[in-house]
C-alpha positions in Angstrom: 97.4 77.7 129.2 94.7 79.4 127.1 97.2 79.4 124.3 97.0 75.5 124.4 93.2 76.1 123.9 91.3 75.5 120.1 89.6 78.5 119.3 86.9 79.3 117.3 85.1 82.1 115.6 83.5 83.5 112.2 85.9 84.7 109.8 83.2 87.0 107.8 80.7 89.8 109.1 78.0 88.3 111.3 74.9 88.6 109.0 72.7 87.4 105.9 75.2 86.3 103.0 75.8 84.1 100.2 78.7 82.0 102.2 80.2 82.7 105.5 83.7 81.1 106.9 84.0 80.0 110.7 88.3 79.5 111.3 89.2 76.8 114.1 92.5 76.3 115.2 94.3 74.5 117.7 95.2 71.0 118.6 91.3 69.3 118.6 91.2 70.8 114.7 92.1 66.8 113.2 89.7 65.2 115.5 87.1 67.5 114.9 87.5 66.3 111.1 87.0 63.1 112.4 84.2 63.4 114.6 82.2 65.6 112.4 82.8 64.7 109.4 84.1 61.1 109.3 87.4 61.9 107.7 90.6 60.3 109.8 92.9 61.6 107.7 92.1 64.7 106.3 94.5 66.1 103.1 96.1 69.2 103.7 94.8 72.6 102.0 92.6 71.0 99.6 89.0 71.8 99.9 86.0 68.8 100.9 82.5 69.1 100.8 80.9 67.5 103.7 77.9 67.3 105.8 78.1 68.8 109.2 77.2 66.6 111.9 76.3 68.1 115.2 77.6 66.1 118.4 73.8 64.4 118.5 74.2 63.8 115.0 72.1 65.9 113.2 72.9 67.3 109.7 73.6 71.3 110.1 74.6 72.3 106.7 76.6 71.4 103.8 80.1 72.7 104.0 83.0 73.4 102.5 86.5 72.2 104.9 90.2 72.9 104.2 92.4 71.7 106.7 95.7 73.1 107.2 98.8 71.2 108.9 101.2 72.6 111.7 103.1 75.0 110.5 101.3 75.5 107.1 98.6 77.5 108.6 98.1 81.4 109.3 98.0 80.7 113.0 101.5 78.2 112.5 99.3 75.8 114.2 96.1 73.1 113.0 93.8 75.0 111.4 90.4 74.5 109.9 88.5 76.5 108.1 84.6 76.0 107.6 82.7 77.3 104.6 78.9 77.1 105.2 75.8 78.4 103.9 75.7 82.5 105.1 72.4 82.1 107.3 73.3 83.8 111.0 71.1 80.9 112.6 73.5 77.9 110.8 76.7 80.4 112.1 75.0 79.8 115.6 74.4 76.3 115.4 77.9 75.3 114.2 79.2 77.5 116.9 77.6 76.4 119.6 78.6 73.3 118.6 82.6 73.6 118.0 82.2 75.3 121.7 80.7 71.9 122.9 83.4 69.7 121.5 86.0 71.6 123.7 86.5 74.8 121.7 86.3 78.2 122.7 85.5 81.4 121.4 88.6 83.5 120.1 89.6 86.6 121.6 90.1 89.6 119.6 93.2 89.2 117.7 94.3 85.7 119.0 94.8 84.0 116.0 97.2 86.7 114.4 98.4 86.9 118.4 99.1 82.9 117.8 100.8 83.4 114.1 103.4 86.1 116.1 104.1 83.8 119.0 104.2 80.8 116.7 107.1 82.8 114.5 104.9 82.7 111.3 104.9 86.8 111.3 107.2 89.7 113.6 105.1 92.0 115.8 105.8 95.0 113.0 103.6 92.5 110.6 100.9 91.7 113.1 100.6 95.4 113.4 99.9 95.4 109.7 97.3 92.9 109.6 95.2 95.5 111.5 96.0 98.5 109.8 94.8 96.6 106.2 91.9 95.7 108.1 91.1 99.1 109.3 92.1 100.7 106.2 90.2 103.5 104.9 92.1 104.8 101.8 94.0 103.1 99.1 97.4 104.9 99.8 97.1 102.8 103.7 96.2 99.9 102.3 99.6 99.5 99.7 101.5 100.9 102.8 100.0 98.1 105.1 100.3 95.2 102.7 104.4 96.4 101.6 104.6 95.9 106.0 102.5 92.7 106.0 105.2 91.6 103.8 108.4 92.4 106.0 109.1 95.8 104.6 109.3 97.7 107.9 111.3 93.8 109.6 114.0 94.4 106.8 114.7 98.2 108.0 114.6 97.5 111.4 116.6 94.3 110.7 119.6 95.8 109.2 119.7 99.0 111.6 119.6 96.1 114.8 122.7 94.3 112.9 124.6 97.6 112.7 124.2 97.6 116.9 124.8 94.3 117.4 128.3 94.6 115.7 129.1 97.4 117.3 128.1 95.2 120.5 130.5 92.3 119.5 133.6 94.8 119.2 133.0 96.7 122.9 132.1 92.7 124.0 135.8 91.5 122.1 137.4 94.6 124.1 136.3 93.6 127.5 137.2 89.5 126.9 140.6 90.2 125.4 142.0 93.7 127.0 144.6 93.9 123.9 141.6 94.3 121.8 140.7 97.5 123.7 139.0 100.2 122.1 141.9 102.8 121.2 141.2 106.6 120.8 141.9 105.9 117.0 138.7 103.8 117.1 136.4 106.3 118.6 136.2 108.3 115.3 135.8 105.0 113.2 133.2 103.7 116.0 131.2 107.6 115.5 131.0 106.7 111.7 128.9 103.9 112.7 127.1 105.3 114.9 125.7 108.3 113.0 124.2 106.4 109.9 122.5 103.9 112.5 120.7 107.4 114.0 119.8 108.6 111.2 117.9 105.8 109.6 116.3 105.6 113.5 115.7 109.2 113.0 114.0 108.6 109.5 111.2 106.3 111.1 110.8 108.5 113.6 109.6 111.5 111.1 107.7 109.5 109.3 104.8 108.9 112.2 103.0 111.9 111.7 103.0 111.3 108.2 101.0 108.0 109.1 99.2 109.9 111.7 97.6 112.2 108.7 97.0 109.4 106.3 94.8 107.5 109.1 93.1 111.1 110.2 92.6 112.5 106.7 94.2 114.7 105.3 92.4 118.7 106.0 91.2 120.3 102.6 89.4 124.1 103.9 87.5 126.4 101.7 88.4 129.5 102.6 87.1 133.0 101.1 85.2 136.0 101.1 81.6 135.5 101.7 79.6 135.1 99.2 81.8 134.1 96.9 80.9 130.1 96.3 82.2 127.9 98.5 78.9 126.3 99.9 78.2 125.7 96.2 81.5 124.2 95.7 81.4 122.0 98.5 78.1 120.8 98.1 79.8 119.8 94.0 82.7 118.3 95.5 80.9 115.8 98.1 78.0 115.4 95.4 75.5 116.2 98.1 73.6 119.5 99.1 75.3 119.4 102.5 75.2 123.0 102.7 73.1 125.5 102.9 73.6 128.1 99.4 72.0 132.2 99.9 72.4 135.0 98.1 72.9 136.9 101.5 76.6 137.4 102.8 77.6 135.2 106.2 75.4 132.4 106.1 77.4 129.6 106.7 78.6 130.6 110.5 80.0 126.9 111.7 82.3 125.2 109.2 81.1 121.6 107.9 82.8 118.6 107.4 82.6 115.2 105.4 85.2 112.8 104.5 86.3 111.7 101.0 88.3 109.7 99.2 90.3 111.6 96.5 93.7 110.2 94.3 93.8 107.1 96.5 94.1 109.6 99.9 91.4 110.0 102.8 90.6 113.4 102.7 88.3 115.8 105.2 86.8 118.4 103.1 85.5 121.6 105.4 83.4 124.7 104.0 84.1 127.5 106.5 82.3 130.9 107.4 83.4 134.1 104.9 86.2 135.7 106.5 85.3 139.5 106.6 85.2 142.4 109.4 81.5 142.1 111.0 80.1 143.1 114.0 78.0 139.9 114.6 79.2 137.9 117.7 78.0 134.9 116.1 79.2 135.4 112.6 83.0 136.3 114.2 83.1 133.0 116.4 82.5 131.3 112.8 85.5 133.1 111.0 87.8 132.4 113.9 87.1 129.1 113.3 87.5 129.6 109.9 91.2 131.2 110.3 92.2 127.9 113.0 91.1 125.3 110.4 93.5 126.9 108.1 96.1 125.7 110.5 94.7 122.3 110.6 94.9 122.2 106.8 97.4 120.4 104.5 95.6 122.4 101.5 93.6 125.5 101.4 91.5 126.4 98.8 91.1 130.2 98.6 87.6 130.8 96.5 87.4 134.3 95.3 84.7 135.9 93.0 86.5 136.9 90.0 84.1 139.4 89.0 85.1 141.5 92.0 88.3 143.3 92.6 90.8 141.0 94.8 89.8 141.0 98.2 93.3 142.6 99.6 91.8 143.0 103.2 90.3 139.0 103.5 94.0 138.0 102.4 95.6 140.4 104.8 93.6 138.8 107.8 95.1 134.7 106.2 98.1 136.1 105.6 100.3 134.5 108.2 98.4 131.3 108.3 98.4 130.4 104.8 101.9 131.2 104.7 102.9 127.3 104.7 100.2 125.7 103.0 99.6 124.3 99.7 97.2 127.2 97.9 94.6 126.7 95.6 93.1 129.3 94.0 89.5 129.1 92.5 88.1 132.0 90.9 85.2 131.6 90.8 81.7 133.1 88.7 84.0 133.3 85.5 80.6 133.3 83.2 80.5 137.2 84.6 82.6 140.0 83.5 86.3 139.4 85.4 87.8 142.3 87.6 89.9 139.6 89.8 93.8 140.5 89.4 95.7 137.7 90.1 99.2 139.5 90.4 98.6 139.5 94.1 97.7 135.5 94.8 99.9 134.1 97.3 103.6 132.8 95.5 103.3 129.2 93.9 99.3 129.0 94.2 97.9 127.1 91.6 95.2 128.9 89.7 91.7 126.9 88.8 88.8 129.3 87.1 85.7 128.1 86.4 81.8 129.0 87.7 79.7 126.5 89.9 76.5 126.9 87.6 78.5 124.4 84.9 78.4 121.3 85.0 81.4 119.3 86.1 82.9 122.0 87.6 84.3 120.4 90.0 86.2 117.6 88.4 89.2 120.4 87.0 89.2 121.0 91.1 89.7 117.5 91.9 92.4 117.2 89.5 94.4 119.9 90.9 93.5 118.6 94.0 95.5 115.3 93.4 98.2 117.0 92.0 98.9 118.4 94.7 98.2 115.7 97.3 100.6 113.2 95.6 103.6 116.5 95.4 102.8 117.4 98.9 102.5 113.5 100.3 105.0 111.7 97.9 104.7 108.1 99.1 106.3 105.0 97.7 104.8 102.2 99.2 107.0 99.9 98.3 109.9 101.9 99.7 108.3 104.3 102.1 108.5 103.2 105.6 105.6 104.8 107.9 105.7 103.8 111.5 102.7 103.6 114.0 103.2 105.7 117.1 103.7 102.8 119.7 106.4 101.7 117.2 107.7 105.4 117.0 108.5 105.8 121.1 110.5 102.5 121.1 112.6 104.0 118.1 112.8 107.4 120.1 114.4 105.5 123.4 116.3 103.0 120.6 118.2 106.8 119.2 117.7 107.8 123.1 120.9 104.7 124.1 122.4 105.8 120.7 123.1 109.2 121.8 124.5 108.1 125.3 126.8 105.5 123.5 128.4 108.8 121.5 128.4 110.8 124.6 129.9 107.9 126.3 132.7 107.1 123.6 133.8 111.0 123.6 134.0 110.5 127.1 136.1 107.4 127.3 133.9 105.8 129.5 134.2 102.2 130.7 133.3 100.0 127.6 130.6 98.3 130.2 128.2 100.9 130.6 128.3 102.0 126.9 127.7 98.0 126.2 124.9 98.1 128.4 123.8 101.0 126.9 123.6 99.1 122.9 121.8 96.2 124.8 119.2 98.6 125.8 119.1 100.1 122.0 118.8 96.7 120.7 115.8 95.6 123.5 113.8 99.3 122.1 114.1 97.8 118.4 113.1 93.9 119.8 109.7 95.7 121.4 109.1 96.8 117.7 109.8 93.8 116.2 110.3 90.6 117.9 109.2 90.7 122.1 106.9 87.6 123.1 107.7 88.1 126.8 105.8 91.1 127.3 102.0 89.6 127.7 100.6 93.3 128.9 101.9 94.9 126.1 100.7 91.9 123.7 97.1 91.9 125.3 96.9 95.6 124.5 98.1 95.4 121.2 95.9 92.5 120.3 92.5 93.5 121.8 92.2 96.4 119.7 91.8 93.1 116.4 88.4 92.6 115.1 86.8 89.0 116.5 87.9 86.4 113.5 91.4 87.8 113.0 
């Protein structure tokens, strides 16, 4: 069995560093102590500086190896863990030579793969070793760690107990028929049922939430041409990313570039001016102006404040914006103002300023927060987002939850509505706790950087 098999990769980035870590684990990891390094005995978890011997003999490097015991590893198994000097070459030569004293070369994800099957970690928390890995905002990575550390087990955990003894009573009324479920059980049962649902259904809303911290969250500049908004985009991602003219409908394709802004990953977008034009090329640009504004958690709507309030740009938003978190920048406030605000869309916040100041955009990035922690209010530590694989087993979980209530209303044999609780509770062990599914493991798994 390959599981029986001691693997071995780097733990670091391939590459040029100051130090770089190889992790071996598996059963050879004690007499690879002893082979290379002349230690029969090695003490657990504390570290040893040693010269590493090749298989003919020959000093590699001088390294730094902590061995870890069954059961006290990450993997649950013997581990060892190889600090050397961080030359790519030395990497090579130690590799090649773990590989010719019976190791192999890890698979992506096999050692967190090993941890799960060796019950150091649920599947939930394997899942989160990857998503703090591939991490790309702060709000993700305090969302992955409060997983790696059981959060979303605990919830899944008490909602599986809540089935189960629901299971024992329909189990206690087919073994002893005086224990039979009575009509004036069904409405106790129900009561059960209903909280069990809605803590499924909970999880269950909370994936696209997920799905928009991982994307980024869509932040359009939208306005009148002419107005600023290439010169405020080009402030806000501190690069001249767009091109800035005097002349009205320059920009004609939106552009893009990712930030990170109060913690959150954010895409920031500078569209084309939204005004009537008879330019085919210009009008493909402000329809895809008006679509991104239904892409977008926030819109900032960037008006010229020395002009009179553009009532036909907002009448052609109107609908779209109608559910969005509004920004308004007026903008050019170093001129005379004619801008009325007693029309700005209900609830917008109000930011004026001019792009020729300096720091003009940090007021903007304020309010931005602001209204990126109001609109995505997440508590990490009691928050529970789940991933989309873990969202369709909860879906099928409430799926069996529903048929039990239809069932129970129905007074249907207690058989088929236990058989239908096993199923609910199988949907939650997929999330949680399966090892006998190796296709769905391999999948999960592969998608692990090399090392982890």
């Amino acid at each position: 069995m390959r599981e029986c098999d001691t693997i071995v990769s780097l733990a670091t980035i391939a590459g040029e560093s100051a130090l770089g870590v190889i992790r071996v684990s598996g059963k050879l990891c004690k007499t690879l102590c002893e082979d290379i390094f002349n230690i029969t005995t090695p003490t657990p978890r504390t570290a040893t500086v040693r010269n590493y011997l090749s298989i003919k003999g020959k000093p590699v490097d001088q390294v730094l190896l902590t061995f870890f015991e069954n059961g006290k590893s990450y993997t649950g198994e013997q581990t060892l863990e190889l600090t050397f000097h961080g030359n790519p070459l030395i990497a090579n030569q130690i590799l090649d030579d773990l590989i010719k004293r019976k190791c192999r070369l890890a698979e992506p994800g096999e050692y967190t793969k090993r941890a799960f099957l060796n019950g150091k970690i649920d599947l939930s928390q394997a899942e989160a070793v990857a998503e703090l890995i591939s991490a790309s905002s702060e709000i993700e990575i305090e969302i992955a760690n409060h997983q790696l550390r059981g959060s979303l087990s605990k919830r899944l955990h008490v909602i599986q107990s809540g089935i189960i003894n629901l299971q024992a009573q329909f189990e206690a009324s087919i073994d002893f028929p005086e224990d039979e479920i009575k009509e004036k059980n069904v409405g106790e049962i129900l009561t059960i049922v209903k909280p069990l649902k809605s803590a499924i259904t909970q999880l269950i809303n909370s994936t696209n939430i997920k799905s928009t911290l991982s994307q980024g969250i869509k932040i359009s500049l939208i306005g009148p041409p002419n107005v600023g908004k290439s010169t405020l985009f080009n402030n806000l991602v501190h690069e001249n990313r767009a091109l800035v003219s005097k002349d009205s409908g320059t920009t004609r394709d939106y552009l893009s570039k990712e930030l990170n802004i109060g913690g959150y990953k954010v895409e920031l977008f500078d569209t084309a001016g939204i005004r009537k034009t008879t330019s085919e090329v210009e009008q493909l640009g402000i329809q895809n102006s008006i679509r991104l504004i239904d892409d977008s958690a926030i819109v900032l709507l960037v008006f010229d404040s020395s002009l009179p309030y553009p009532t036909e740009f907002y009448n052609s938003i109107r609908k779209e914006i109608k559910s969005k978190a509004i920004i308004v920048v007026e903008n050019k406030n170093d001129l005379k103002r004619e801008i009325s605000s007693s029309n700005y869309p209900r609830n917008s916040k109000v930011i004026t300023t001019s792009m020729i100041e300096d720091g003009c955009s940090e007021n903007i990035i304020s309010e931005i927060e602001k209204v990126l922690s109001d609109q995505f209010k997440i508590n990490p530590s009691s928050d529970i987002l789940v991933s989309k694989r873990q969202s369709n087993h909860l879906v099928d979980a409430r799926a069996h939850l529903d048929e039990v209530v239809s069932l129970i209303s129905s007074s249907i044999n207690e058989e088929i509505i236990l058989q239908e609780l096993k199923l609910s509770i199988e949907c939650i062990n997929s999330i949680i706790g399966r090892t006998d599914n190796e296709d769905m493991l391999d999948q999960l798994f592969q998608n692990f950087c090399i090392g982890k």
